[in-house]
C-alpha positions in Angstrom: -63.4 25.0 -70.7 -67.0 25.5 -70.0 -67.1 28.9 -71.4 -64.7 27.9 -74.3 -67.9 25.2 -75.1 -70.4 28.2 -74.8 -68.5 30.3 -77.2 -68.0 28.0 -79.6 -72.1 27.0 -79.3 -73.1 30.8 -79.5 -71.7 31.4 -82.8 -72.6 28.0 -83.7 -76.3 29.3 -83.4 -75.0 32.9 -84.6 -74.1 31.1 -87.7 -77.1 29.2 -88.0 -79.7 31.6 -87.0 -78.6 33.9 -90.4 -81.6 33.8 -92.6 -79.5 32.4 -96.0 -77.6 29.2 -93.4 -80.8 28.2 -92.1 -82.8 28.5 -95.8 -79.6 26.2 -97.2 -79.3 23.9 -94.1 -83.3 23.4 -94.3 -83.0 22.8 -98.1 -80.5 20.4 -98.1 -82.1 18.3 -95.0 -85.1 18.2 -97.5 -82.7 17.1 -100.6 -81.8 14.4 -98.2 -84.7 13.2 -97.0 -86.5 13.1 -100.4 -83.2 11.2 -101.5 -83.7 8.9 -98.7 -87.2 8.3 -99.4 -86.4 7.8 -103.3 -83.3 5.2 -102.0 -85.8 3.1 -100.0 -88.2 2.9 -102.5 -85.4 1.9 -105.0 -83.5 -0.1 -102.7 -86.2 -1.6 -100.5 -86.1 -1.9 -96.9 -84.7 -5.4 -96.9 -81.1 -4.2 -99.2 -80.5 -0.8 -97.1 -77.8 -3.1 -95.7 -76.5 -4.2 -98.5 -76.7 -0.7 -100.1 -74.7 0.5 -97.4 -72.2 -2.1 -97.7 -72.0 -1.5 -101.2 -71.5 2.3 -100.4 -68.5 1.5 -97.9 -66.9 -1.6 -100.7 -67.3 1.3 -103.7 -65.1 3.9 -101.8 -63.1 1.6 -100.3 -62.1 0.4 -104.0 -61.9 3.9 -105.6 -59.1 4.6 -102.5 -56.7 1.9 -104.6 -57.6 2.9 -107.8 -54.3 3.9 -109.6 -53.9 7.9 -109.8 -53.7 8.0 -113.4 -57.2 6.2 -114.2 -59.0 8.5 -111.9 -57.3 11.6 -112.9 -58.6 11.4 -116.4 -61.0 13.9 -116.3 -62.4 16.2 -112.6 -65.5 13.6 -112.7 -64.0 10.3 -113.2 -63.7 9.6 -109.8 -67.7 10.4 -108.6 -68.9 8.4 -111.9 -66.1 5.2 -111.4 -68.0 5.2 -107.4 -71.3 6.0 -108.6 -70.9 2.7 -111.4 -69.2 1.2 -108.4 -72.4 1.4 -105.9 -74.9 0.6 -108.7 -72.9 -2.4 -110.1 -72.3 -3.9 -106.8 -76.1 -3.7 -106.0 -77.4 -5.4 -109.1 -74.9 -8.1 -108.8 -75.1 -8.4 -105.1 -77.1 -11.7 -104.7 -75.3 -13.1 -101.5 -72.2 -11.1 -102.5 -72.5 -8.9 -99.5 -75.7 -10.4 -97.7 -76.8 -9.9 -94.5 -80.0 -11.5 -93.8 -82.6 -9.7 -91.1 -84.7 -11.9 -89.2 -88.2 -11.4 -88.2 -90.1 -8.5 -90.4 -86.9 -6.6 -91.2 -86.6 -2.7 -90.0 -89.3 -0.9 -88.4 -90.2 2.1 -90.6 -88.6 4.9 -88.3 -85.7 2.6 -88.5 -86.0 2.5 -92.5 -86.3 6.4 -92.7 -83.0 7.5 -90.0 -80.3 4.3 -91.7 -82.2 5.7 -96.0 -81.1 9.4 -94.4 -77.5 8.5 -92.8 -76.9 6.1 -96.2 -78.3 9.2 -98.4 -75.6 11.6 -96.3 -72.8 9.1 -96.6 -74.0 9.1 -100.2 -73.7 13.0 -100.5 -70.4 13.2 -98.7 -68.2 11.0 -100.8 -69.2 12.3 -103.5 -68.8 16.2 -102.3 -66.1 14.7 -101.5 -64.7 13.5 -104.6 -65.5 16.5 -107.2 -63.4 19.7 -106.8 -64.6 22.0 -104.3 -64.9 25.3 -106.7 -67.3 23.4 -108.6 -69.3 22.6 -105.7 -69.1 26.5 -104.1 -70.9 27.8 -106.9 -74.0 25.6 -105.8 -73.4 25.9 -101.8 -71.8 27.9 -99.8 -68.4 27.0 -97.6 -70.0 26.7 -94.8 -72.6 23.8 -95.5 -70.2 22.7 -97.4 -68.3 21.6 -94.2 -70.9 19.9 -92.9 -70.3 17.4 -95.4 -66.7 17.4 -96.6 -64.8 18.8 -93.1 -62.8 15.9 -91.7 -65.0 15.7 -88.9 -68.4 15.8 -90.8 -66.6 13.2 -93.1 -66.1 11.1 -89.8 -70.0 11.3 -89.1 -71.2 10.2 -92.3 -68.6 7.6 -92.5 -69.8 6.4 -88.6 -73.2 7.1 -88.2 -74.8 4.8 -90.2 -72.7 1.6 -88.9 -73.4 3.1 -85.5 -76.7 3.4 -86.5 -76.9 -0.6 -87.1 -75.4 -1.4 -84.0 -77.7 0.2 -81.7 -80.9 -1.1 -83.1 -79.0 -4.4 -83.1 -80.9 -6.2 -86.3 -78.5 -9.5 -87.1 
């Protein structure tokens, strides 16, 4: 078992150590952390709460939306979420509130749940166009990291986990 770990993690790093994975990898974790910085800006450090609520409400809506709405064009589903998310946060005085106490997030705090929000953000909606449209701007494999069932799992978890352990009410 031990060695069946150690195999798996060598060509893990085999994988990541090739010069286009790790240029693609490092350009994406920039993507998402200027996307993180842009949401918190946006959103505020106060709302990344409701943001993510919004986030988790939007998807959990487009799941029930009758199949011949969304199949109207390859797009409709990411723009019917994307309208979704933004609606929901304009209109989303007390809707979804939760209310921090004290001086809200500290700022390493703000920065970690803007990046797990700005992934959950980027999976879904990887998730939701057709993958031969996303290939021709990513490869396969860093496409996984986003729209495998287990990366899927992350994004979905993280940021709730995320919440939990710094235990803000």
């Amino acid at each position: 078992m031990i060695f069946k770990i150690a195999r798996v993690m060598g060509n893990f790093l085999e994988k990541f150590m090739s010069s286009s994975m790790t240029a693609e990898l490092s350009t994406i974790f920039l993507v998402l952390f200027s996307m993180s910085v842009v949401f918190w800006f946006i959103i505020g450090r106060f709302r990344l709460h409701n943001a993510l609520i919004n986030m988790y409400v939007s998807f959990a809506i487009l799941q029930v939306v009758p199949d011949n709405i969304v199949s109207f064009n390859k797009f409709t589903s990411v723009v019917l979420f994307l309208f979704l998310v933004i609606f929901l946060t304009f209109i989303d005085k007390g809707l979804f509130e939760i209310h921090l106490t004290g001086s809200g997030l500290a700022i390493w705090q703000v920065i970690v749940l803007s990046f797990l929000e700005a992934g959950l953000l980027v999976s879904i909606i990887l998730a939701l166009v057709p993958k031969k449209e996303i290939l021709v701007y990513i490869s396969p494999g860093t496409l996984d990291y986003f729209i495998s069932s287990m990366y899927e799992f992350f994004w979905m978890v993280a940021p709730l986990l995320f919440l939990t352990l710094i235990k803000k009410r």
